[in-house]
PQR file of N, CA, C, O and H, with PARSE charges and radii, in Angstrom:
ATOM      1  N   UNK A   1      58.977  11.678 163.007 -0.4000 1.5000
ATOM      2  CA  UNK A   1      60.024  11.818 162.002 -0.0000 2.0000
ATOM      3  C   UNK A   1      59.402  11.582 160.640  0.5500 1.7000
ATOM      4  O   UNK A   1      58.455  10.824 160.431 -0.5500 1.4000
ATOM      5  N   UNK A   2      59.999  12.271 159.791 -0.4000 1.5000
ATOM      6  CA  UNK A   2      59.487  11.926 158.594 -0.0000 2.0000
ATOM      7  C   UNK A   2      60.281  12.471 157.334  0.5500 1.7000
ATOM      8  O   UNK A   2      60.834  13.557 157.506 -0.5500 1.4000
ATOM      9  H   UNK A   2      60.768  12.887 159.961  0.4000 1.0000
ATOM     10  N   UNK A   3      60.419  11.859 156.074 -0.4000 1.5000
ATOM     11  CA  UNK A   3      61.015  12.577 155.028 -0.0000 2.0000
ATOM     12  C   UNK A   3      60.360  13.752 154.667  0.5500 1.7000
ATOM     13  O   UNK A   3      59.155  14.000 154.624 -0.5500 1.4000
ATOM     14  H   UNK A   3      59.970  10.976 155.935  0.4000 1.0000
ATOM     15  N   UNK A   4      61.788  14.754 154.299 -0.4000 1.5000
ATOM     16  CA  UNK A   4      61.507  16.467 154.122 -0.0000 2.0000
ATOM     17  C   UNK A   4      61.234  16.481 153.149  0.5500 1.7000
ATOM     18  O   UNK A   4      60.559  17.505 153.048 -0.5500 1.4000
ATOM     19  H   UNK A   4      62.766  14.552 154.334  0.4000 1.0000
ATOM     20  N   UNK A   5      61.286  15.913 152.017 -0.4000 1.5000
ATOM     21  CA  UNK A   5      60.326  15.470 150.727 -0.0000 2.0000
ATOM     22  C   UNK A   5      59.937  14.308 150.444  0.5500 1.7000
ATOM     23  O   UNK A   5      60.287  13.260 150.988 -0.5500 1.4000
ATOM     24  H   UNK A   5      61.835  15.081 152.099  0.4000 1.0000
ATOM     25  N   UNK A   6      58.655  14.562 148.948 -0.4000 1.5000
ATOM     26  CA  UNK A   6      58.367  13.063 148.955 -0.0000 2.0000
ATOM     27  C   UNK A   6      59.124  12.702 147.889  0.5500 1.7000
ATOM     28  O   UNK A   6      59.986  13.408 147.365 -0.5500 1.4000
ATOM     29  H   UNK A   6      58.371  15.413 148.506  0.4000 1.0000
ATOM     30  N   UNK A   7      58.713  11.289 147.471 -0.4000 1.5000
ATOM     31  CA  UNK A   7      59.682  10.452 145.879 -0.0000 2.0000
ATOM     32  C   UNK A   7      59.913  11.455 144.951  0.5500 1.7000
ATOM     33  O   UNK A   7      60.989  11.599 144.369 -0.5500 1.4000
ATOM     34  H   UNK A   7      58.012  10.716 147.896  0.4000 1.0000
ATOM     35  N   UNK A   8      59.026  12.087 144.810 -0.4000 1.5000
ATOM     36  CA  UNK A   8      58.920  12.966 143.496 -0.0000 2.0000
ATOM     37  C   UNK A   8      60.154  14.331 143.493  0.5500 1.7000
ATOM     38  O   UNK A   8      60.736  14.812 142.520 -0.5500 1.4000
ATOM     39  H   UNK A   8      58.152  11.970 145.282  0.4000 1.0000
ATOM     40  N   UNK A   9      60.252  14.653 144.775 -0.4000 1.5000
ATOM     41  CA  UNK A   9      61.328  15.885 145.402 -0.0000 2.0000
ATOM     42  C   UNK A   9      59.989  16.985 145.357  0.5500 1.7000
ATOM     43  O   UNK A   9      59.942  18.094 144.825 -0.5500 1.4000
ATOM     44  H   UNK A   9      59.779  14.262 145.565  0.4000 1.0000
ATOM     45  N   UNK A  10      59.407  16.577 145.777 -0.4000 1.5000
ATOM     46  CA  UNK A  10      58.494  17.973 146.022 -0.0000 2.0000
ATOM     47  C   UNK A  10      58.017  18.055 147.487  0.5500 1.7000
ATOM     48  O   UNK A  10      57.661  17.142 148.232 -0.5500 1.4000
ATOM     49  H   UNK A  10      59.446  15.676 146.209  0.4000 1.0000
ATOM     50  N   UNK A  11      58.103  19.446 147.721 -0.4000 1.5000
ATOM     51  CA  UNK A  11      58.366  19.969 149.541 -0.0000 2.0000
ATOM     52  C   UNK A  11      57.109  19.001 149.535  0.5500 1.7000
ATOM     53  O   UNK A  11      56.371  18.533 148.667 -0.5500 1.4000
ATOM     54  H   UNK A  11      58.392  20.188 147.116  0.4000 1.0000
ATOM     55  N   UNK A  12      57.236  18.909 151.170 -0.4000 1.5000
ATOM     56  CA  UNK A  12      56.740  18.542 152.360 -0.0000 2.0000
ATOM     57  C   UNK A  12      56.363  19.498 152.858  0.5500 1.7000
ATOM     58  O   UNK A  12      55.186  19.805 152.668 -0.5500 1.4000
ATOM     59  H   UNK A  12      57.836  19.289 151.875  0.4000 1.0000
ATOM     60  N   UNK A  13      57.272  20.413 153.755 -0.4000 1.5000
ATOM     61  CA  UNK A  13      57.004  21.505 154.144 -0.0000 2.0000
ATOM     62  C   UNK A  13      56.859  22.401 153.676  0.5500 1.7000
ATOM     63  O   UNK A  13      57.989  22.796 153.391 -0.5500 1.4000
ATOM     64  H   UNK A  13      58.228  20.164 153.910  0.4000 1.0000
ATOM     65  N   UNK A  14      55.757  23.486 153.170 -0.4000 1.5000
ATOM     66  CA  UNK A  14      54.905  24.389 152.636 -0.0000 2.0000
ATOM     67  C   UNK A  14      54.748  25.103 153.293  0.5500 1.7000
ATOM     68  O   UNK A  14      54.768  24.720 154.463 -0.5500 1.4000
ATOM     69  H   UNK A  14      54.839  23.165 153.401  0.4000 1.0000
ATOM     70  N   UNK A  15      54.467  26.728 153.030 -0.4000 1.5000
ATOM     71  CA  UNK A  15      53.575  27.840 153.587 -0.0000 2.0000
ATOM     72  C   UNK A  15      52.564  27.701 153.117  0.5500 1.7000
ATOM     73  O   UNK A  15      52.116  28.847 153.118 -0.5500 1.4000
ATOM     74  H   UNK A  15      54.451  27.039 152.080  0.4000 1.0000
ATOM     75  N   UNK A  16      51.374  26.675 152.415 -0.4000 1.5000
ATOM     76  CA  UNK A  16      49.646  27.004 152.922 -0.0000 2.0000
ATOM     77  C   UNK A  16      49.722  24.825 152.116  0.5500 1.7000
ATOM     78  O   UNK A  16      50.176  24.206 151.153 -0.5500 1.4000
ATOM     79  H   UNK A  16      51.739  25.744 152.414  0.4000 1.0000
ATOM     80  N   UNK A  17      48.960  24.595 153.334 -0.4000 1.5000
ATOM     81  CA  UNK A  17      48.719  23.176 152.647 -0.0000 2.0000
ATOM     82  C   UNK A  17      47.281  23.442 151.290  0.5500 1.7000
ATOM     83  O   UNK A  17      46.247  24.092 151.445 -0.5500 1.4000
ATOM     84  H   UNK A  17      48.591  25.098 154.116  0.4000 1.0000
ATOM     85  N   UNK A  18      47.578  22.945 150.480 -0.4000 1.5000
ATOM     86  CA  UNK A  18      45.840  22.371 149.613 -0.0000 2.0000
ATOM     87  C   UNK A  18      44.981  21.541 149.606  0.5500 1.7000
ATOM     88  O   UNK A  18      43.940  21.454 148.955 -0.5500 1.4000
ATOM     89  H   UNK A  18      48.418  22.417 150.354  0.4000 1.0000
ATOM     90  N   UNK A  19      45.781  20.425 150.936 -0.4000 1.5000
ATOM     91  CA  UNK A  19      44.903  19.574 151.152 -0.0000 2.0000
ATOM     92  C   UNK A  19      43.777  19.610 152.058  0.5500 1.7000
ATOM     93  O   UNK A  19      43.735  20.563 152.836 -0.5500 1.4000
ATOM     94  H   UNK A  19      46.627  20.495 151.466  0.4000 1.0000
ATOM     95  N   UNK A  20      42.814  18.704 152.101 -0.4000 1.5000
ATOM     96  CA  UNK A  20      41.894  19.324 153.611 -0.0000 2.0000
ATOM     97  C   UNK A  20      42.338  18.971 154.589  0.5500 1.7000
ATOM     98  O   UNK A  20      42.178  17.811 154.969 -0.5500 1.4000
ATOM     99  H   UNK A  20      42.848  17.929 151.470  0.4000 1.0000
ATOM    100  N   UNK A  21      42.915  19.723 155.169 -0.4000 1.5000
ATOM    101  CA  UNK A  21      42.943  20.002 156.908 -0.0000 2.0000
ATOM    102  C   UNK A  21      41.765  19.158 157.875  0.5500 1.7000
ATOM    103  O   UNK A  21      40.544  19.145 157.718 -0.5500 1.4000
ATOM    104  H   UNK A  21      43.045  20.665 154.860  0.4000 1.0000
ATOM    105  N   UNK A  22      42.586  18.473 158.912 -0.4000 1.5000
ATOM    106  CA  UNK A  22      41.963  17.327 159.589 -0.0000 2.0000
ATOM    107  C   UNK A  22      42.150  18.218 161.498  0.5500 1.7000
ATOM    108  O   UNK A  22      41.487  18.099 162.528 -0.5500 1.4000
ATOM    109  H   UNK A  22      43.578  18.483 159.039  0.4000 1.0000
ATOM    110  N   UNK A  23      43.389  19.047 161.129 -0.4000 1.5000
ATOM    111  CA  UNK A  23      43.501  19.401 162.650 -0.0000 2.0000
ATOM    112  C   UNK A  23      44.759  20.861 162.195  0.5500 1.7000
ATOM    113  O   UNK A  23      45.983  20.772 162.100 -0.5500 1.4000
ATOM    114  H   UNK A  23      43.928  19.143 160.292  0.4000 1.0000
ATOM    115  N   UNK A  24      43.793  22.211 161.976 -0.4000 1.5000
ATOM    116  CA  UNK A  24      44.938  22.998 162.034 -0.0000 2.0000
ATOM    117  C   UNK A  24      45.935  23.580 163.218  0.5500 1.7000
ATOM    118  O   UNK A  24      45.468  23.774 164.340 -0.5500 1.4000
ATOM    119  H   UNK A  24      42.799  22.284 162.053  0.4000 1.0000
ATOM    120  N   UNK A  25      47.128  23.814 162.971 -0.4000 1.5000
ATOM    121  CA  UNK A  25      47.630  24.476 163.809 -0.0000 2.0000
ATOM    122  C   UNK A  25      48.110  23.590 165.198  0.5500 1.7000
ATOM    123  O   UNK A  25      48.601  24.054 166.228 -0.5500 1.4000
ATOM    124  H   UNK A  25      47.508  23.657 162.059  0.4000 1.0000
ATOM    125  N   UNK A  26      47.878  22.506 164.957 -0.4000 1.5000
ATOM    126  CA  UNK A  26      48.423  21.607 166.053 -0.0000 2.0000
ATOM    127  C   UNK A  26      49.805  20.443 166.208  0.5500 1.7000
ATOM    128  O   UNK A  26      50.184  19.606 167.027 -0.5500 1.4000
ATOM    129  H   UNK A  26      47.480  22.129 164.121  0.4000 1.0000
ATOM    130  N   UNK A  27      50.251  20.992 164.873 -0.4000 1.5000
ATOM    131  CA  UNK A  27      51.970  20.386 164.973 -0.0000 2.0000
ATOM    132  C   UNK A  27      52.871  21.926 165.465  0.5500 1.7000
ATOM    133  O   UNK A  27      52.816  23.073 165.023 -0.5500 1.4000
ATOM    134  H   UNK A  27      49.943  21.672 164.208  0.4000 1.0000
ATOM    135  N   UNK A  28      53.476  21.449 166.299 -0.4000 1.5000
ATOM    136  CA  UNK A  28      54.170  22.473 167.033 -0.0000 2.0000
ATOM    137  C   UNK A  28      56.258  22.087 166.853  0.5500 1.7000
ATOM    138  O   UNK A  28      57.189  22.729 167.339 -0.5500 1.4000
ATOM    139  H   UNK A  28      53.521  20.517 166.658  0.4000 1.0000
ATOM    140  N   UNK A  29      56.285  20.990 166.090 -0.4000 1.5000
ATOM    141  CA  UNK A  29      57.671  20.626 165.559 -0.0000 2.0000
ATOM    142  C   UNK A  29      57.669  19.455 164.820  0.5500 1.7000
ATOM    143  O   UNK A  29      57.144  18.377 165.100 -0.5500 1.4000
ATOM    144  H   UNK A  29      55.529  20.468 165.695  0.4000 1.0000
ATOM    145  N   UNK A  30      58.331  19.792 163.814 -0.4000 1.5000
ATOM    146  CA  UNK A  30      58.610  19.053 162.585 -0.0000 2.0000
ATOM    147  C   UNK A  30      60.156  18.534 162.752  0.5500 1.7000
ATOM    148  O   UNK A  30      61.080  19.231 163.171 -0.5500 1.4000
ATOM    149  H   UNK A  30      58.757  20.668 163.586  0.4000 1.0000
ATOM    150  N   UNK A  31      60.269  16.831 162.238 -0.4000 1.5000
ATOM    151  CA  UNK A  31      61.406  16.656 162.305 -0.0000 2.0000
ATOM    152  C   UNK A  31      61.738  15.503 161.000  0.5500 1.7000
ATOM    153  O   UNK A  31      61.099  14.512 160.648 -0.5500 1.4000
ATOM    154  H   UNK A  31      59.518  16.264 161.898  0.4000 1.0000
ATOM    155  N   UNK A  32      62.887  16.044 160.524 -0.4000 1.5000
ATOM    156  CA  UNK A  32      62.714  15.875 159.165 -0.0000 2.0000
ATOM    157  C   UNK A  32      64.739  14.955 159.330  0.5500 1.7000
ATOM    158  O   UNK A  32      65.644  15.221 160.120 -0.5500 1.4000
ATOM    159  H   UNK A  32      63.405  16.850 160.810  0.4000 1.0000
ATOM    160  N   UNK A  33      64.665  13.760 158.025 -0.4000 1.5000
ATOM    161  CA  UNK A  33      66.135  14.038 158.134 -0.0000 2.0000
ATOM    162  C   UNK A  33      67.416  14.866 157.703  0.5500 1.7000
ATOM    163  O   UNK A  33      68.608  14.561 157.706 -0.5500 1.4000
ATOM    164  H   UNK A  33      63.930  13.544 157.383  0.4000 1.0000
ATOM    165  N   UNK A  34      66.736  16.043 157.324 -0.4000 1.5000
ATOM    166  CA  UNK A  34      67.554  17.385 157.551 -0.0000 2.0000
ATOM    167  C   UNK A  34      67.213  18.158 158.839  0.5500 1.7000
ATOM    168  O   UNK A  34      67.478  19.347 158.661 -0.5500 1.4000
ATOM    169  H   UNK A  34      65.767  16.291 157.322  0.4000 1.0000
ATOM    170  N   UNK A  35      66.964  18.038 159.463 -0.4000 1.5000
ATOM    171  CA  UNK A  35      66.574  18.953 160.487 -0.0000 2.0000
ATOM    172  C   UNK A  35      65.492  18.799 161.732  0.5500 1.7000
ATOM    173  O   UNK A  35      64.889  17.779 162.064 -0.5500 1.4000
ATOM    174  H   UNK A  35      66.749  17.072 159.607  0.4000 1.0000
ATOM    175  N   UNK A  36      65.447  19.736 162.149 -0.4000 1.5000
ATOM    176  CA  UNK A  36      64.185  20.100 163.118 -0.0000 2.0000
ATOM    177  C   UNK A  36      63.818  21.295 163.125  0.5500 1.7000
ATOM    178  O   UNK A  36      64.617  22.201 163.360 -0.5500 1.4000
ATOM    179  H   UNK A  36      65.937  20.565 161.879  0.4000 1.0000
ATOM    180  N   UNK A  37      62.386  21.529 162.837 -0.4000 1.5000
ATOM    181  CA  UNK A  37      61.822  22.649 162.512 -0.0000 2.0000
ATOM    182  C   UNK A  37      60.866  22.939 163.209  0.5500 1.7000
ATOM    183  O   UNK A  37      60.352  21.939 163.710 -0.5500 1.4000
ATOM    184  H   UNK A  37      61.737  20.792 162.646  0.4000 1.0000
ATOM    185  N   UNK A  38      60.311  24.033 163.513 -0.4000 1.5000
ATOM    186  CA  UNK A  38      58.895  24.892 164.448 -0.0000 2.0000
ATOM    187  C   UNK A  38      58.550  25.940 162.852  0.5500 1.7000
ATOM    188  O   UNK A  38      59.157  26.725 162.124 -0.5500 1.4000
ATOM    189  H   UNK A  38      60.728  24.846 163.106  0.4000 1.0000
ATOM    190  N   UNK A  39      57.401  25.408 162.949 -0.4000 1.5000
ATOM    191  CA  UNK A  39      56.123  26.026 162.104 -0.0000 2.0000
ATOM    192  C   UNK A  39      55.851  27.732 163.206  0.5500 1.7000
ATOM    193  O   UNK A  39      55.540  27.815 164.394 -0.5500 1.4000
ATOM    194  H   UNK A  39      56.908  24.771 163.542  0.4000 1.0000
ATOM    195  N   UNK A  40      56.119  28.820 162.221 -0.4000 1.5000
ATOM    196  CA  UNK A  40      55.909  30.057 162.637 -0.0000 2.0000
ATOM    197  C   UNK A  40      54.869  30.826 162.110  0.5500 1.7000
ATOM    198  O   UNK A  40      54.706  32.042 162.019 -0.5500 1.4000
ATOM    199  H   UNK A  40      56.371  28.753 161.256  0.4000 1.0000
ATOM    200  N   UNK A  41      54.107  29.724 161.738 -0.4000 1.5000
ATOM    201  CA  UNK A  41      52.978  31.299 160.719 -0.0000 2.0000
ATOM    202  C   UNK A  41      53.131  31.917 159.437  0.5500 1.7000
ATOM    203  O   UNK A  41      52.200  32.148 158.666 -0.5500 1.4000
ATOM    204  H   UNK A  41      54.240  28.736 161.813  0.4000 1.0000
ATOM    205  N   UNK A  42      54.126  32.131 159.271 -0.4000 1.5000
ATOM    206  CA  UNK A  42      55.511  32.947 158.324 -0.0000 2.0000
ATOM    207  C   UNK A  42      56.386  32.163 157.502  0.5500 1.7000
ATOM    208  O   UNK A  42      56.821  32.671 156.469 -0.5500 1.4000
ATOM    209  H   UNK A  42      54.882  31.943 159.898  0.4000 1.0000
ATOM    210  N   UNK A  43      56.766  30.759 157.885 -0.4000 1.5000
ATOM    211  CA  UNK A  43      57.516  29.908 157.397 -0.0000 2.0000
ATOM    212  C   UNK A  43      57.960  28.579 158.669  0.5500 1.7000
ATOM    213  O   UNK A  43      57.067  28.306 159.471 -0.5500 1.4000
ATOM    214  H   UNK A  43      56.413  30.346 158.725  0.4000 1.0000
ATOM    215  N   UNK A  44      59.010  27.989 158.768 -0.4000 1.5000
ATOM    216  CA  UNK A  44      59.534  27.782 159.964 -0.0000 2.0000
ATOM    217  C   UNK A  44      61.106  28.095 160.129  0.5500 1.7000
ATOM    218  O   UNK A  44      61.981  28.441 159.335 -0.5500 1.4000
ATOM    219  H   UNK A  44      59.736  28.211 158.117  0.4000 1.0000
ATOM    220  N   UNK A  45      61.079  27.827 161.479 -0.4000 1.5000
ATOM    221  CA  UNK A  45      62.360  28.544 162.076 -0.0000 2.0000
ATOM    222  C   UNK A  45      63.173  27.173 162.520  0.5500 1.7000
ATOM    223  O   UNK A  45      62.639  26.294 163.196 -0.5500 1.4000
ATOM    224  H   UNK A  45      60.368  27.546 162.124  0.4000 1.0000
ATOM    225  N   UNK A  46      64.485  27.114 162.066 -0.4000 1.5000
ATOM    226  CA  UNK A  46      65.515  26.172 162.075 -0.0000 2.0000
ATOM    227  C   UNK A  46      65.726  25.812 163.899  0.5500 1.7000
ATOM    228  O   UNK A  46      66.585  26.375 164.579 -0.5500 1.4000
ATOM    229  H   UNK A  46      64.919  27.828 161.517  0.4000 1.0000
ATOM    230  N   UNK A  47      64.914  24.952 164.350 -0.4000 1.5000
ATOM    231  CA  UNK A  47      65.691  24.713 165.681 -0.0000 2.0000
ATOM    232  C   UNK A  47      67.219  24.328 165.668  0.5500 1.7000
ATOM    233  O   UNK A  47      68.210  24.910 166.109 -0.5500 1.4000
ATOM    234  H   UNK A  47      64.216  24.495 163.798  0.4000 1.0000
ATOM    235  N   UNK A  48      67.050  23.144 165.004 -0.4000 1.5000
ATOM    236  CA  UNK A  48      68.324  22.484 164.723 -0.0000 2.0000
ATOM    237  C   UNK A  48      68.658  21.751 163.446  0.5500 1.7000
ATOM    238  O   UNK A  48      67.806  20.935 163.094 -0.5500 1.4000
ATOM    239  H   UNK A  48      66.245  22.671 164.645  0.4000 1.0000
ATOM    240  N   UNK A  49      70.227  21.934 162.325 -0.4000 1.5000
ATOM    241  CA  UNK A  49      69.905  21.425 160.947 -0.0000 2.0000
ATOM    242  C   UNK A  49      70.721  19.772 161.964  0.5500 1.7000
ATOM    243  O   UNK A  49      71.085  19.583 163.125 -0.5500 1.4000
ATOM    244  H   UNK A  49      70.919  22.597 162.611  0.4000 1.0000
ATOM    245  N   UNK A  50      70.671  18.833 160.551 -0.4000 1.5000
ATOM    246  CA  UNK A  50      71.531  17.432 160.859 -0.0000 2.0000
ATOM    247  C   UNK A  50      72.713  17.675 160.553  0.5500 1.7000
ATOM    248  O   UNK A  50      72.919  18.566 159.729 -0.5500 1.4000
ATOM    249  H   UNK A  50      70.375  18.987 159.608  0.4000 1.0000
ATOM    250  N   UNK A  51      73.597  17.094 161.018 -0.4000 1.5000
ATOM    251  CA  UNK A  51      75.052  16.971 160.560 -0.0000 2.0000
ATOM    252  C   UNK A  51      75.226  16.801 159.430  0.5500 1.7000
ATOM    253  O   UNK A  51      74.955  15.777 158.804 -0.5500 1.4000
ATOM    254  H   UNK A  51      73.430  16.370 161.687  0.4000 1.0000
ATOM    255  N   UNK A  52      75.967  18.330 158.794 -0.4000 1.5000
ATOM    256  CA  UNK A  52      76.742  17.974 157.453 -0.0000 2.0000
ATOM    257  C   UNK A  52      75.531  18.878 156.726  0.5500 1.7000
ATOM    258  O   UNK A  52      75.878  19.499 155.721 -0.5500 1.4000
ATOM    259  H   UNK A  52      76.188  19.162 159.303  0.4000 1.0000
ATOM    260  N   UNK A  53      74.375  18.976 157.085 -0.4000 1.5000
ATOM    261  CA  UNK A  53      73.446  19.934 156.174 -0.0000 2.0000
ATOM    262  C   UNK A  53      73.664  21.365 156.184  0.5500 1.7000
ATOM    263  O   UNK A  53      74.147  21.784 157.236 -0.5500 1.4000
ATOM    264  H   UNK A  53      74.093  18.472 157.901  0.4000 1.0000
ATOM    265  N   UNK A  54      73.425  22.246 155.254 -0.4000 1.5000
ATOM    266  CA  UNK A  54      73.429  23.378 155.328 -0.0000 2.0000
ATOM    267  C   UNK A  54      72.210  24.096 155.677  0.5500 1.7000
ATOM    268  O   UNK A  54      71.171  23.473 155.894 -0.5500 1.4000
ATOM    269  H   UNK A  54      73.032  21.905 154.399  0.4000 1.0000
ATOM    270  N   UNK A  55      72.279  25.569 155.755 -0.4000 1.5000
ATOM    271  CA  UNK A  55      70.953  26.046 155.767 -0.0000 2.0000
ATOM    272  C   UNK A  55      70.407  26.346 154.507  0.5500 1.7000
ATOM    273  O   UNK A  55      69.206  26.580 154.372 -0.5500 1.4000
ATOM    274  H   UNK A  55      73.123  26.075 155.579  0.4000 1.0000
ATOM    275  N   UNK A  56      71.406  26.357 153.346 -0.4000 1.5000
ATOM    276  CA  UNK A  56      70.965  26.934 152.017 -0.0000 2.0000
ATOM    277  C   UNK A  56      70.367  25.196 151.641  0.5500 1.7000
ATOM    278  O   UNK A  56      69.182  25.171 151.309 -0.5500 1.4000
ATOM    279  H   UNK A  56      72.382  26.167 153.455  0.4000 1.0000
ATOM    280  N   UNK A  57      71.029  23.921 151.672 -0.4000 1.5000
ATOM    281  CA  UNK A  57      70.101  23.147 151.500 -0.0000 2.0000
ATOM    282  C   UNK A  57      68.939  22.520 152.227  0.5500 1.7000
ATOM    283  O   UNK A  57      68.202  21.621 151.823 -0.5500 1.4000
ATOM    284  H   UNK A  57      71.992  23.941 151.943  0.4000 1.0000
ATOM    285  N   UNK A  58      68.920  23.078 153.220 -0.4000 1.5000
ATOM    286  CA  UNK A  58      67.554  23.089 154.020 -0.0000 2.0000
ATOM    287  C   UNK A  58      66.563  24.096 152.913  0.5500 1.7000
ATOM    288  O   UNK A  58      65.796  23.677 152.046 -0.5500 1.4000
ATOM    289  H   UNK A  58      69.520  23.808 153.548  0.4000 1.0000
ATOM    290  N   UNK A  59      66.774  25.099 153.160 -0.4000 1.5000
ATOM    291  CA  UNK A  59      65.978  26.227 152.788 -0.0000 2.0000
ATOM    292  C   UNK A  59      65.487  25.952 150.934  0.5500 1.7000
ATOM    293  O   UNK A  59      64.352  26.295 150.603 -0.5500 1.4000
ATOM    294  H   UNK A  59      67.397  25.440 153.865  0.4000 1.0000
ATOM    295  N   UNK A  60      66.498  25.294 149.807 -0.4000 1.5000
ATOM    296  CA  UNK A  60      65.845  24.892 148.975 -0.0000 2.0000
ATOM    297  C   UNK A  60      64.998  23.242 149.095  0.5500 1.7000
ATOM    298  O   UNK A  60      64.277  22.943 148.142 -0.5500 1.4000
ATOM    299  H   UNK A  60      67.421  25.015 150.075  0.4000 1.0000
ATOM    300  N   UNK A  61      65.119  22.279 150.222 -0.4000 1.5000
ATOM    301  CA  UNK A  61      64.037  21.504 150.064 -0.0000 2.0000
ATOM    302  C   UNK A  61      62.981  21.747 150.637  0.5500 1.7000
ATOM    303  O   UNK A  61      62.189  20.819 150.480 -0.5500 1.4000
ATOM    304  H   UNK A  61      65.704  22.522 150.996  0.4000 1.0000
ATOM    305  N   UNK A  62      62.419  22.909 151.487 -0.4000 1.5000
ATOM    306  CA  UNK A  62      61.434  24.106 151.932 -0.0000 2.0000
ATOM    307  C   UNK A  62      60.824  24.448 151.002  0.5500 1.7000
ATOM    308  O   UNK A  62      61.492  24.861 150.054 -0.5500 1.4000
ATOM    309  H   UNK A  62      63.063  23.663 151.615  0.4000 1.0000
ATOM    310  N   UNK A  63      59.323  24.428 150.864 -0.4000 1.5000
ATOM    311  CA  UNK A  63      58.595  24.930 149.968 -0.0000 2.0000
ATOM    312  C   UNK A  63      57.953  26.083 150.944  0.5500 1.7000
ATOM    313  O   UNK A  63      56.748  26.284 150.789 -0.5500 1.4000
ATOM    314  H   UNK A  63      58.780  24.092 151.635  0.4000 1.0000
ATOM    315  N   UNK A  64      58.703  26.928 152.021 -0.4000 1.5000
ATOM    316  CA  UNK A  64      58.239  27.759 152.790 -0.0000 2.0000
ATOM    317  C   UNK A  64      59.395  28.558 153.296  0.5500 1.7000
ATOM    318  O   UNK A  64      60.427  27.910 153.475 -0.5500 1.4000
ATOM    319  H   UNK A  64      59.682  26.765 152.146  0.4000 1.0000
ATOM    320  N   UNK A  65      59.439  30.150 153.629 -0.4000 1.5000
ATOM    321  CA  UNK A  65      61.121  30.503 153.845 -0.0000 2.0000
ATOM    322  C   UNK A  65      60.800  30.097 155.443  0.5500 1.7000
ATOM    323  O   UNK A  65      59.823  30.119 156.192 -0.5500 1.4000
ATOM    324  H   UNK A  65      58.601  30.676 153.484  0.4000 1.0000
ATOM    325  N   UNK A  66      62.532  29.626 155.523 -0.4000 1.5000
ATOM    326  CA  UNK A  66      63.103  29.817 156.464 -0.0000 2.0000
ATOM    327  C   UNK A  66      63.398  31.109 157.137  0.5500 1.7000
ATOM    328  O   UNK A  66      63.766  32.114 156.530 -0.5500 1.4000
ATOM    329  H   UNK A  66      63.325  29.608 154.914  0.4000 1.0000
ATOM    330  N   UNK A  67      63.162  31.010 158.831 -0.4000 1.5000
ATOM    331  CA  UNK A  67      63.126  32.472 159.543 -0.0000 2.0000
ATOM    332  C   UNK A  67      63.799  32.196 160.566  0.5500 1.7000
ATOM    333  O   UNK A  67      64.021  33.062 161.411 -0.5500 1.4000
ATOM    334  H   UNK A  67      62.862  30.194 159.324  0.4000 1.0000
TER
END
């Protein structure tokens, strides 16, 4: 689990990290307290939002589209 942003409000979840990579491609679900998400290549895809969230405010604390 983890917050879907940090203090600052800037995504978490991204389409390309800038940091150095320790292990790519090996988180297979993200769980955020908006949601639960699967990383697609493309963006990620909404398994499930939390109660009371939308997808339009999912999709603006996403620094990656939603699919």
């Amino acid at each position: 689990m983890m917050q879907h942003v940090t203090k600052k409000q800037e995504h978490k979840l991204v389409a390309r990290c800038d940091y150095p990579l320790t292990a790519k491609g090996v988180v297979s679900l993200v769980i955020t307290e908006l949601g639960v998400f699967e990383p697609t290549g493309e963006g990620f895809r909404v398994v499930e939002l939390a109660p009371g969230v939308t997808r339009e405010q999912a999709a603006a604390a996403t620094g990656a589209p939603l699919v």
